[in-house]
Each structure stands twice: as C-alpha cells, then as structure tokens.
C-alpha positions in Angstrom: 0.0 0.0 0.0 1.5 3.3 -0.8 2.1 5.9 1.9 -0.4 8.4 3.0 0.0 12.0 1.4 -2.6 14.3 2.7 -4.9 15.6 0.0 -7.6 18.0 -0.8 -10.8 18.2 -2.1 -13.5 20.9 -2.7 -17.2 21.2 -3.7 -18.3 21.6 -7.5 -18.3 25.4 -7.4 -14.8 25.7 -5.3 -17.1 27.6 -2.8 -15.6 25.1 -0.4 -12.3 23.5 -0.3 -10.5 21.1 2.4 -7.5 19.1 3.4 -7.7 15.3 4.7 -4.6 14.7 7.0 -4.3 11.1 7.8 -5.3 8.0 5.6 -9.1 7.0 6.3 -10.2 4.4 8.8 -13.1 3.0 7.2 -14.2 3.4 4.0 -18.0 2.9 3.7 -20.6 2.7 0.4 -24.0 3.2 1.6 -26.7 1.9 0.4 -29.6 3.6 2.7 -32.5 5.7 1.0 -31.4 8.9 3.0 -27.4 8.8 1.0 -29.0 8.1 -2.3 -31.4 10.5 -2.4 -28.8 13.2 -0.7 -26.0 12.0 -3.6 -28.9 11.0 -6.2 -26.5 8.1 -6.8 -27.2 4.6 -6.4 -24.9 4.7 -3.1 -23.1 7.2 -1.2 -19.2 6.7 -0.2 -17.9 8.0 3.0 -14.2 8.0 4.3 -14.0 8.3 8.1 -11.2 10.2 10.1 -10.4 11.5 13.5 -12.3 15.1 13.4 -9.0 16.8 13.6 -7.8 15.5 10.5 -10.4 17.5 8.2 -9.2 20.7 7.8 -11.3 23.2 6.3 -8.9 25.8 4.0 -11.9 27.9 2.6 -15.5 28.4 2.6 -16.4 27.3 6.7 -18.9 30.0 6.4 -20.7 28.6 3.0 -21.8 25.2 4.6 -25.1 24.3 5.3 -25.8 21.7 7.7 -29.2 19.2 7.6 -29.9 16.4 9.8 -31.0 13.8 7.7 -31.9 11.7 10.9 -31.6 12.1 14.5 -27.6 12.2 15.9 -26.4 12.6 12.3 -25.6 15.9 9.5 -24.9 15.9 6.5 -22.7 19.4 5.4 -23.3 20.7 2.3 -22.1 23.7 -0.1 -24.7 26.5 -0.1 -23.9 27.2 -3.5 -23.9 24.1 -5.6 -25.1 21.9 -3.4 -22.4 19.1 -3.3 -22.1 17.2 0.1 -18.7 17.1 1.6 -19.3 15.7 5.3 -21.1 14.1 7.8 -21.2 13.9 11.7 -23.0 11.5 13.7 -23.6 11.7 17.5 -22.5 8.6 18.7 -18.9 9.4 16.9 -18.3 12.4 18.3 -14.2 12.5 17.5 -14.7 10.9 14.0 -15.9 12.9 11.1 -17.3 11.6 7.6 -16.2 12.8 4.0 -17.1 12.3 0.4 -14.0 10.6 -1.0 -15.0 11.7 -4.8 -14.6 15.2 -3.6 -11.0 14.8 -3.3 -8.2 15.4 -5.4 -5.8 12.0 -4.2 -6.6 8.8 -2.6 -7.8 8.6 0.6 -5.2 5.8 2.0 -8.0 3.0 3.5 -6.8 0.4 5.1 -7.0 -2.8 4.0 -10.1 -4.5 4.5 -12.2 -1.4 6.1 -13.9 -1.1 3.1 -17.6 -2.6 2.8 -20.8 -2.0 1.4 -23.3 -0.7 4.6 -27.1 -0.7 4.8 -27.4 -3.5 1.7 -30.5 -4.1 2.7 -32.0 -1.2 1.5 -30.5 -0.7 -1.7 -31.9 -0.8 -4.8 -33.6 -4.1 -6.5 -31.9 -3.0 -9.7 -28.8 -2.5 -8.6 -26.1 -5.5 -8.9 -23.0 -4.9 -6.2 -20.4 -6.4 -8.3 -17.3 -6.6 -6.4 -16.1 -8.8 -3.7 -16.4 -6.4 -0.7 -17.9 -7.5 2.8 -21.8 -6.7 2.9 -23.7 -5.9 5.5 -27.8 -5.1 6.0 -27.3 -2.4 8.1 -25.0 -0.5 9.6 
C-alpha cells in the first residue's frame, strides 16, 4: 500500500475546499435511501477520520448543515449543493467525507472497506465486487 500524502478536495463550485490529514479508517458505500437520495446516486461513499484531521482551508462559512436523521448531519455547499461531510452523534471525534470530492486517494486500510445498509438498496442494482456486505449498519 503506498504511503499516505494528505490531499484536498472541494465542492463543484470551489465555494468550499479542504484538506484530509491522515489516511481513512473506514471506508463505507452506503446503500440507505437517505445517501441516495442526498447524492442522487445509487450509493453514497464516506471516508471516516479523526475530526481533527479535516481541515477546512476555505468556505467554513458557505456550509449548510441538515440532519437527515436524528444524531447525524450531513454538510453541504450552499452554493452548488455538493455534500462534503457528515457527523454522527454517537462518533463524536470521528468525522465523515465524500471521498470523490478529493483530489488524491484517501489511504483505506486494508479491508475497512464494505458496502453498509445492503439491505435497502436498490432491487436494480447488482454490487459487483467482492467487498464485505452488511444489511445495516
């Protein structure tokens, strides 16, 4: 596995731009109604660090938060819209983001990668790789 450089990523407008310090822990795709209909995507794919490690460079001020459910937000851009992080209450020092925002890769560790909440994902959609899957969380 390559070494860990830290990397940046930004929303679609550049409203909002960040730097990821340390390689992820986990490295979810979720498969719940709430992250497809917040990415429109048929999953949404989260990298999770300590809450330190997200450094926000520009743009604090232009994020909107929503709580898509109790204990957990969801941050977007104001501007275009594009979801960068999420926070969940019973995590309190870890702190979610959207890989595909990011310019680099995010340094998972091996085997922390998985496909979460499988069983609510769509009846159309085929998962066609070999990662772990699990019905909920």
């Amino acid at each position: 596995m390559p070494s860990f450089t830290p990397i940046t990523g930004h929303c679609q407008c550049g409203a909002v731009r960040f730097r990821v310090t340390e390689p992820a822990q986990k490295f979810y795709h979720c498969h719940c109604s709430m992250c497809r209909r917040c990415h429109g995507t048929v999953f949404g794919t989260y990298a999770v660090v300590r809450r330190e490690s997200i450094i926000i460079e520009k743009g604090a001020d232009n994020l909107s938060v929503f709580e898509s459910s109790p204990g957990t937000r969801r941050e977007f851009c104001k501007t275009c819209g594009c979801q960068l992080f999420a926070e969940e209450d019973h995590r309190p020092s870890l702190r979610l983001y959207t890989p595909a925002t990011c310019d680099g890769w995010p340094g998972q560790a091996p085997g922390m990668e998985r496909h979460i909440f499988v069983g609510s994902k769509l009846d159309w959609f085929q998962i066609a790789d070999d990662l772990p899957q699990f019905d909920e969380y």
